[in-house]
N, C-alpha and C positions, 0 to 999 in steps of 0.2 A: 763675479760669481764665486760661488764657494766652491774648492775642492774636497773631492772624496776622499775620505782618510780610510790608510790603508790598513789592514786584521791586526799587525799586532799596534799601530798608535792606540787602535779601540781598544783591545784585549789588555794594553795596558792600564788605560782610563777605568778599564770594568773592575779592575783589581781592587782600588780605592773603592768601590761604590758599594754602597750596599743594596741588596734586590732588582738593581739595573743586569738586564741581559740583552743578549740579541736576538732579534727573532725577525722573521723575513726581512731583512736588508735595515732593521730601524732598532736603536734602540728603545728598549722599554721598561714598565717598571707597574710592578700593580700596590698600589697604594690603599690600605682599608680606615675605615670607618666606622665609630658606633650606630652612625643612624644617616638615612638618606641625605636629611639637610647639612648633613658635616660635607657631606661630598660632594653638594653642590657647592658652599664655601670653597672647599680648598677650591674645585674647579673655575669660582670666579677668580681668584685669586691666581691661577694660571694661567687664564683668559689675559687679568692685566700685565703679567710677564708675556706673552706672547705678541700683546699688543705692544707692548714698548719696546720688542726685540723686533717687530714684523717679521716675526717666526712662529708658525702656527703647527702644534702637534695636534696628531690624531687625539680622539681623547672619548672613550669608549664609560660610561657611567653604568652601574648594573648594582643598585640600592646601596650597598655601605662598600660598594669596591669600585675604585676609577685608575683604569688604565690608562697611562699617558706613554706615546709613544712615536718616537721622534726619526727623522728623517728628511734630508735637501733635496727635492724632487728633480732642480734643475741640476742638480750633481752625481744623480743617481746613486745614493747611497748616503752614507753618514759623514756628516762635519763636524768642523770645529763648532756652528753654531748651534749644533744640536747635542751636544756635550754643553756648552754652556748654557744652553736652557735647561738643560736636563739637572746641572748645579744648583742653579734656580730655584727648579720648581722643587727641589729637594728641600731648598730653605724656604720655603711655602707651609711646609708643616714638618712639626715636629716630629715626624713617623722618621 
């Protein structure tokens, strides 16, 4: 199982990121789009990072905006593998 990393490992991780913050217990990040089918792209495209990590984030679609937001349910809080997908899905698109 993965362990909970603790305020400042995060707060150091958020300093490098661009648009990534916290918000109730999970990292997140809102990500936009010119038009609906660009954001269902990226999100298939985070779908196959998730599936090959078997780490699945929340992931909220609302026409050209997809919130992807990350979280170890069995850790109660944020890990190392929710920072590493979060690197990921960064390099998923060019935003």
């Amino acid at each position: 199982m993965a362990e909970k990393l603790n305020e400042e490992s995060i707060e150091g991780w958020l300093e490098g990121r661009e648009g990534w913050s916290v918000e109730d217990g999970k990292v997140r990040k809102d990500f936009q789009f010119d038009h609906f089918r660009d954001s269902i792209v990226f999100v298939n495209r985070v779908a196959t990072l998730a599936d090959s990590a078997d780490h699945h984030p929340d992931i909220d679609i609302r026409f050209d905006t997809v919130v992807i937001a990350l979280s170890t349910h069995d850790a109660g809080g944020i890990t190392e593998k929710d920072l590493k997908l979060a690197e990921q899905v960064d390099f998923a698109t060019s935003r």
